[in-house]
C-alpha positions in Angstrom: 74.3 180.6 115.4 75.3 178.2 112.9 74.0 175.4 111.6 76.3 172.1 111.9 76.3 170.4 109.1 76.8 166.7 108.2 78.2 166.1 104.6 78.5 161.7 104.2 81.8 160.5 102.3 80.1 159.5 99.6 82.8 157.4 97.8 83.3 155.1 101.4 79.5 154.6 101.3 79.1 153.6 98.4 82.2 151.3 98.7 80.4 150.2 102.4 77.3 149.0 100.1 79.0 147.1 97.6 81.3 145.0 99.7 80.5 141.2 100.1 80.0 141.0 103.3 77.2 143.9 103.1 75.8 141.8 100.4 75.9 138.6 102.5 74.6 140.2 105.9 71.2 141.9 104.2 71.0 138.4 102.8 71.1 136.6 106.2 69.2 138.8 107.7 66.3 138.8 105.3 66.2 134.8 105.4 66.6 135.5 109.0 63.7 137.3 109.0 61.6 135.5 106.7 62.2 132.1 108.7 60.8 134.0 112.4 58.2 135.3 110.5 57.3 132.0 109.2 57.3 130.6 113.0 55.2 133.2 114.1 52.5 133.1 111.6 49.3 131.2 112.7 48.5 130.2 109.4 50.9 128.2 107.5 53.3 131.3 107.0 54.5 130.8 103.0 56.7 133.6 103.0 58.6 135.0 99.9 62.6 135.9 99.8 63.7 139.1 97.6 67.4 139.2 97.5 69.1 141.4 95.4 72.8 141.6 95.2 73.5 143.9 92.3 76.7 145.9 91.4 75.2 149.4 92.5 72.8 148.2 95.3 71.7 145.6 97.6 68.4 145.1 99.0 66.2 142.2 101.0 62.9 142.3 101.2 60.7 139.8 102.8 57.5 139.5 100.7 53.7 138.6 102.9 51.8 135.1 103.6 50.8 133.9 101.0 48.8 131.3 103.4 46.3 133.6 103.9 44.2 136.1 102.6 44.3 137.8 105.8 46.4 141.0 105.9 46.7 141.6 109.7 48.1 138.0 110.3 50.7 138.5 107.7 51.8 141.7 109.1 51.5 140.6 112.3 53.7 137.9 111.7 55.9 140.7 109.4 56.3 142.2 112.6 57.5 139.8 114.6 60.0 138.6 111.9 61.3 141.9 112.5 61.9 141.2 115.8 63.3 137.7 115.1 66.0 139.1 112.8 67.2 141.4 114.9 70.0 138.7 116.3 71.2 137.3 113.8 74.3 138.7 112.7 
């Protein structure tokens, strides 16, 4: 029996990923996350943005507390940013 096979357009991808409003929803949802993040942390939750919006690539990253020293609160709170994000369109 044969194998299906999935072969992605490659040229619509890549088209997908460098469209402004790809650009603009991973940044919304990255301050999206970053901001429930921030409200669940139960230290002061100092949270860093990483936006990057470049011609080949786009990426968001939301970068730990920098409140604490304590790495299970920050990923805790990580976590639930996660979760908080999730909504926002």
């Amino acid at each position: 029996m044969a194998r299906p096979s999935f072969r992605p357009n490659r040229r619509n991808v890549a088209s997908f990923l460098r469209a402004p409003a790809t650009h603009a929803l991973i940044e919304r949802k990255t301050r999206a996350a970053a901001a429930a993040a921030s409200a669940a942390s139960t230290a002061e939750g100092q949270f860093r943005v990483d936006v990057e919006t470049g011609d080949s690539r786009a990426r968001g990253a939301v970068i730990g507390d920098y409140s604490t020293g304590d790495l299970e609160v920050s990923r805790a709170a990580l976590l639930r940013g996660l979760d908080g994000a999730r909504g926002t369109d």
